[in-house]
C-alpha positions as CSV (number, residue, x, y, z in Angstrom):
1,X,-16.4,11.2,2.8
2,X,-14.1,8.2,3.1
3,X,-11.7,7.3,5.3
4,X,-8.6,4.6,4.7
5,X,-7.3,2.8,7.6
6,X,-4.4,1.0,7.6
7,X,-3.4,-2.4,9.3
8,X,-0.6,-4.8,9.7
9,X,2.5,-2.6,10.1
10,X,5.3,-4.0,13.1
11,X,8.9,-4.8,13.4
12,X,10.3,-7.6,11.7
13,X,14.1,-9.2,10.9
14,X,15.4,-9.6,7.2
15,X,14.1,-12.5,5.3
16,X,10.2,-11.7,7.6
17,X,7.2,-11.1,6.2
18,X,4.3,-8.5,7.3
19,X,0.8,-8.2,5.5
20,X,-0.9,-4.6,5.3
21,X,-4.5,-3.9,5.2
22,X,-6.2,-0.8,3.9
23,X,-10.2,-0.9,4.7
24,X,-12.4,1.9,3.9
25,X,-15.2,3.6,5.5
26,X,-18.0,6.0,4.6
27,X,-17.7,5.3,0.7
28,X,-16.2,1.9,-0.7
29,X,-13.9,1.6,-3.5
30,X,-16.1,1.3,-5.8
31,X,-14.6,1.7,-9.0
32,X,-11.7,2.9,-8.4
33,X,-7.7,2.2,-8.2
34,X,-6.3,2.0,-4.5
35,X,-2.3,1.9,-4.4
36,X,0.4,1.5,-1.3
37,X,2.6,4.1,-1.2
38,X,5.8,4.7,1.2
39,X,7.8,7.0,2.8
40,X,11.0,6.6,4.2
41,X,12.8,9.1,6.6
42,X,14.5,12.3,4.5
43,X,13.0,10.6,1.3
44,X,10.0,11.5,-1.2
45,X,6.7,9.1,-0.6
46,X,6.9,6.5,-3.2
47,X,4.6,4.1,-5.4
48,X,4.8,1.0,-3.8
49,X,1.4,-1.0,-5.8
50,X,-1.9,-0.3,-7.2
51,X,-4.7,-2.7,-7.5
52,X,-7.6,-1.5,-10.2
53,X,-11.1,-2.2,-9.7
54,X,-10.7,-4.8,-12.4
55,X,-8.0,-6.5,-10.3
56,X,-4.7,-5.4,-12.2
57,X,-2.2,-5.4,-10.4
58,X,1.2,-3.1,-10.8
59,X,3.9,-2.6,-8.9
60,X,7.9,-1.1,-8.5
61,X,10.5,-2.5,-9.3
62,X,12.0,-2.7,-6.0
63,X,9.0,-4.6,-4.5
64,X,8.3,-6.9,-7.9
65,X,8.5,-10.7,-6.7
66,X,8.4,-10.1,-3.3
67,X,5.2,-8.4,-2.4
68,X,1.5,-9.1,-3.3
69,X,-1.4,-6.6,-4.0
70,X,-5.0,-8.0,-3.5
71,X,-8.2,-7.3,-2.6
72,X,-11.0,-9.0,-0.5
73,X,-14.5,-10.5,-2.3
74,X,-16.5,-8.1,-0.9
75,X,-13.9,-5.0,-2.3
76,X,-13.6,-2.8,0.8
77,X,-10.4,-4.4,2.4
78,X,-7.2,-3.9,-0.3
79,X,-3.9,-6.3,1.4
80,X,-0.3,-5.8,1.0
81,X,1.4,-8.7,1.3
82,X,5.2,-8.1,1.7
83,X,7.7,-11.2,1.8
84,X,11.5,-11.2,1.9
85,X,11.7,-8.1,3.8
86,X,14.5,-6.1,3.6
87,X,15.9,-3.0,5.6
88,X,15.4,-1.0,2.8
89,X,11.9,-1.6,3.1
90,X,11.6,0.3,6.1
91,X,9.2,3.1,5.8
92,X,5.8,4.6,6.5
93,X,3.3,3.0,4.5
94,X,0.0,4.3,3.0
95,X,-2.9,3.4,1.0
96,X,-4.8,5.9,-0.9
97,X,-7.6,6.1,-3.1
98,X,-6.7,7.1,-7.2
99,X,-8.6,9.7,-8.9
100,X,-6.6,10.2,-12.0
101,X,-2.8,10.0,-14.0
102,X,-0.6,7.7,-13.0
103,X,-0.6,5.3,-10.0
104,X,2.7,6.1,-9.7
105,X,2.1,9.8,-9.0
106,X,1.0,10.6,-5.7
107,X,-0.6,13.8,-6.8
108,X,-3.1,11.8,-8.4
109,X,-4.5,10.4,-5.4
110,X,-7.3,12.2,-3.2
111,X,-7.6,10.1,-0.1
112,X,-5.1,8.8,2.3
113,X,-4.8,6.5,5.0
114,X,-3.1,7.8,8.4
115,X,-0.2,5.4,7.7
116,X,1.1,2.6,9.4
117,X,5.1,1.8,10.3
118,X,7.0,-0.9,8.9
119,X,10.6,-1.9,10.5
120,X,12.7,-4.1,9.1
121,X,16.4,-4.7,10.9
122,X,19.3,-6.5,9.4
């Protein structure tokens, strides 16, 4: 069994900068694809970044040049680092484990953190 648990989430003006962390127990990583997703209030959960085990890194468009997938040396702790925050930002944010498809389809994912809430005011 693993477990995701997610880190890092607070209130924050326009301009701020938070950084999420996704750590795993039970089972690590190993091998496998862990991606943030989001969910905003009245919208559909959606692909935020992915980080393979290789260390690729991919990402929306909306977050492209401002936020920052990684993952520690030891591979149990993935980070989110977001910068130039924006309201639209605002959401729930996950991390969950990829088994397969496409990172970008949430479907393809079979564990989930409990989420953790980012706020970001004009």
């Amino acid at each position: 069994q693993v477990q995701l648990v997610e880190s890092g989430g607070g209130q924050v003006q326009a301009g701020g900068s938070l950084r999420l962390s996704c750590a795993a127990s039970g089972r690590t990583f190993s091998g496998q694809t862990i991606s943030w997703f989001r969910q905003a209030p009245g919208k559909d959960r959606e692909f935020v970044a992915a980080i393979t085990w290789g260390s690729g890194t991919y990402y929306a468009e909306a977050v492209k040049g401002r936020f920052t997938i990684s993952r520690d040396s030891a591979k149990t702790t993935v980070h989110l680092q977001m910068n130039s925050l924006k309201p639209a930002d605002t959401a729930v944010y996950y991390c969950a484990r990829h088994f397969s498809g496409t990172f970008a389809n949430s479907q393809g994912y079979d564990y989930w953190g409990q989420g953790t809430q980012v706020t970001v005011s004009s």
